[in-house]
C-alpha positions as CSV (number, residue, x, y, z in Angstrom):
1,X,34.3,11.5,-36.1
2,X,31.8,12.1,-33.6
3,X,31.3,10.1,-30.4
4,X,28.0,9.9,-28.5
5,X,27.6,8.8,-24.9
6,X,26.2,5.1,-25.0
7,X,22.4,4.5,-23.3
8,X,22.6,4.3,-19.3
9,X,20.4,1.7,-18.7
10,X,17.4,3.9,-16.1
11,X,18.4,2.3,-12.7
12,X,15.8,4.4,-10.6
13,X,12.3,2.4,-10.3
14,X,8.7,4.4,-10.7
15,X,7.6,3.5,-7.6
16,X,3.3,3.8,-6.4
17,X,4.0,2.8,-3.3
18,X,7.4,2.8,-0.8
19,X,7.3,2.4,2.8
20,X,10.6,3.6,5.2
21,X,11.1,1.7,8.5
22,X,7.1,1.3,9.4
23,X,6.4,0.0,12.8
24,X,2.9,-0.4,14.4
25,X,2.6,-2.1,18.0
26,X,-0.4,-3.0,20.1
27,X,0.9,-3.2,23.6
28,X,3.9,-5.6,23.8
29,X,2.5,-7.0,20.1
30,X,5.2,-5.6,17.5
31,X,2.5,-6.6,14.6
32,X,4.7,-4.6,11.7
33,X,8.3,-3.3,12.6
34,X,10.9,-1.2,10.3
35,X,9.4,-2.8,7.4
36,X,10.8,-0.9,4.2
37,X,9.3,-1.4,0.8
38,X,9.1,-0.5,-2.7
39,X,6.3,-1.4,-4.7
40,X,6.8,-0.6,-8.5
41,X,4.0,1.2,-9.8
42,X,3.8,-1.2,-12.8
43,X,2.8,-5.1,-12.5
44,X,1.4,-6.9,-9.5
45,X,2.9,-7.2,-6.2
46,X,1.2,-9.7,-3.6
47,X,1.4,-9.5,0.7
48,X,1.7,-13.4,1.7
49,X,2.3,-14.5,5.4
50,X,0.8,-16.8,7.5
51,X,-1.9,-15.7,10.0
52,X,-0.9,-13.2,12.4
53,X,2.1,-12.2,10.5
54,X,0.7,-8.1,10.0
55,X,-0.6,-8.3,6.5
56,X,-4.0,-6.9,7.2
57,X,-2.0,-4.3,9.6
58,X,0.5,-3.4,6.6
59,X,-2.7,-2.5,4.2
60,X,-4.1,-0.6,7.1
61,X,-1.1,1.6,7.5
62,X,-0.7,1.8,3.8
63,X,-4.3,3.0,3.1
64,X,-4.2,5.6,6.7
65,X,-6.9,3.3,8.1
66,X,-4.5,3.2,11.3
67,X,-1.8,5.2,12.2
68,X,2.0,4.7,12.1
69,X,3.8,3.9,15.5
70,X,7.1,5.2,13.1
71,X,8.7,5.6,9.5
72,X,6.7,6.6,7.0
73,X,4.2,6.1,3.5
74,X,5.0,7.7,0.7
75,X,2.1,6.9,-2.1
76,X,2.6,8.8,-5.5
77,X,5.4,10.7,-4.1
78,X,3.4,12.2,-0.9
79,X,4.4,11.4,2.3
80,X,0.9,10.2,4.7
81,X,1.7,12.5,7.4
82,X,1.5,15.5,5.4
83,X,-2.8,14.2,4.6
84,X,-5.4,13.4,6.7
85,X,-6.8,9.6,6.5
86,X,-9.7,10.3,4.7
87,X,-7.4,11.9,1.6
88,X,-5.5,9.4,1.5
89,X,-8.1,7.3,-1.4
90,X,-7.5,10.5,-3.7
91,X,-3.9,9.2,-3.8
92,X,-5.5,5.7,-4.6
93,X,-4.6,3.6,-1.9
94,X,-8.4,2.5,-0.3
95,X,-9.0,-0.8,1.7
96,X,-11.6,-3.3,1.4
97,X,-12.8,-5.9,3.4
98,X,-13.6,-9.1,2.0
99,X,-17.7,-9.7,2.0
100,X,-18.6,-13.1,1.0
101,X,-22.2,-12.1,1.3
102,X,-24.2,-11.8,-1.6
103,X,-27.6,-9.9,-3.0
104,X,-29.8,-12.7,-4.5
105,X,-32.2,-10.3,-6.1
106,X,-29.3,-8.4,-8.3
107,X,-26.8,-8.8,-10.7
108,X,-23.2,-10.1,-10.3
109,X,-21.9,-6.8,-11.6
110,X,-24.1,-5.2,-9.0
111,X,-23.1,-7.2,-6.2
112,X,-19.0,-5.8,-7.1
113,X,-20.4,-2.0,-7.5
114,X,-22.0,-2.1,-4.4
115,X,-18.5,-3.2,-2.7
């Protein structure tokens, strides 16, 4: 009689994202402070808060656009102090700003490819 070990169900996550006590202020304005996160690489994972609640600051530290006050971003497994801002899109984290603006004279697929 043999005896196998029974399937451990895989506790640890694959996380894309993960954030460890981030802060950013602007003077006496504490806009995002010790916020820790984990965002699983798979499925879809929304930001909701009421104006002024430092969701547009969260996806600027996330994507480098402004530095952190403190903690750190780990995308893919790399921490964002070891890159410079303008590496961080090769991990895949870039930021967009919302243009409601359109091109009459060209496509709809054009208008998104020239976002």
């Amino acid at each position: 009689m043999t005896t196998e070990p029974a399937d451990q169900p895989d506790t640890t996550e694959d996380y894309s994202v993960e954030t460890i006590d981030i802060s950013k202020h602007f003077g006496a304005v504490r806009a995002v402070q010790e916020l820790s996160v984990s965002i699983p690489r798979r499925g879809i994972t929304s930001i909701v808060g009421p104006n002024g609640s430092g969701k547009s600051t969260f996806v600027n530290l996330l994507s480098g656009v402004l530095p952190l006050d403190g903690g750190m971003v780990i995308l893919d497994g790399v921490s964002l102090r070891v890159v410079h801002a303008y590496d961080v899109p090769d991990l895949g984290a870039t930021r967009t700003f919302q243009e409601v603006r359109l091109f009459d004279q060209i496509s709809v697929w054009d208008n998104i490819m020239v976002v």
